[in-house]
C-alpha positions in Angstrom: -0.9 3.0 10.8 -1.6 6.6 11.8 -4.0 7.8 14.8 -6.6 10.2 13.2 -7.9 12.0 16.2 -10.8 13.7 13.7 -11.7 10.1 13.3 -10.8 8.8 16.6 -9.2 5.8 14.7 -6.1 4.4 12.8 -6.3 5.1 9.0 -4.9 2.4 6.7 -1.3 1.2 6.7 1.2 2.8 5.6 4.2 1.8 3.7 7.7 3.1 3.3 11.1 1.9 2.0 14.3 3.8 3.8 17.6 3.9 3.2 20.3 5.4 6.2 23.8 5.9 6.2 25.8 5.8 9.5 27.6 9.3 10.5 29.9 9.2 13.3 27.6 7.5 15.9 24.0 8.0 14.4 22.3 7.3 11.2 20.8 9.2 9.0 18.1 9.0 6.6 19.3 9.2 3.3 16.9 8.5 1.0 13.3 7.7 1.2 10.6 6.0 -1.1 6.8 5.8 0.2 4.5 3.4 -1.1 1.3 4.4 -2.4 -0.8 1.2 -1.3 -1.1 -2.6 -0.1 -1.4 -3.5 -3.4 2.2 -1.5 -4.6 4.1 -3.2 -1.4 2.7 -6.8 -2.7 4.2 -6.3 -5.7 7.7 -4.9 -4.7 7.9 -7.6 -2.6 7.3 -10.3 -5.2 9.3 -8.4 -7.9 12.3 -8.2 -5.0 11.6 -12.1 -4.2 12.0 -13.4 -8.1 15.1 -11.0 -8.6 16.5 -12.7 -5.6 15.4 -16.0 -6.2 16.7 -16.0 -9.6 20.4 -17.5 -10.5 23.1 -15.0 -10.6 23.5 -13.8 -14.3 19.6 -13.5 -14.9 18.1 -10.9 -13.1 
């Protein structure tokens, strides 16, 4: 969620898939995905879940 002082109130969630790579003593972002809506991250997370779930050889 983000503060929206116009608003005076949190906007909707938001969603966002990072990846960081360690450099000397800190990380670093590397890459970065954001996801659009509630209803993307549902289904990244169930698409992510069956590939895992799945025997090795089939996904």
């Amino acid at each position: 969620m983000q503060w929206d002082p116009k608003k005076d109130a949190y906007g909707p969630d938001r969603y966002a898939i990072r990846r960081y790579k360690k450099s000397g003593d800190t990380y670093r972002v590397q890459s970065k995905f954001a996801i659009s809506s509630r209803d993307q991250a549902k289904k990244i997370i169930d698409g992510l879940s069956a590939w895992i779930e799945a025997p090795e050889g089939e996904a």
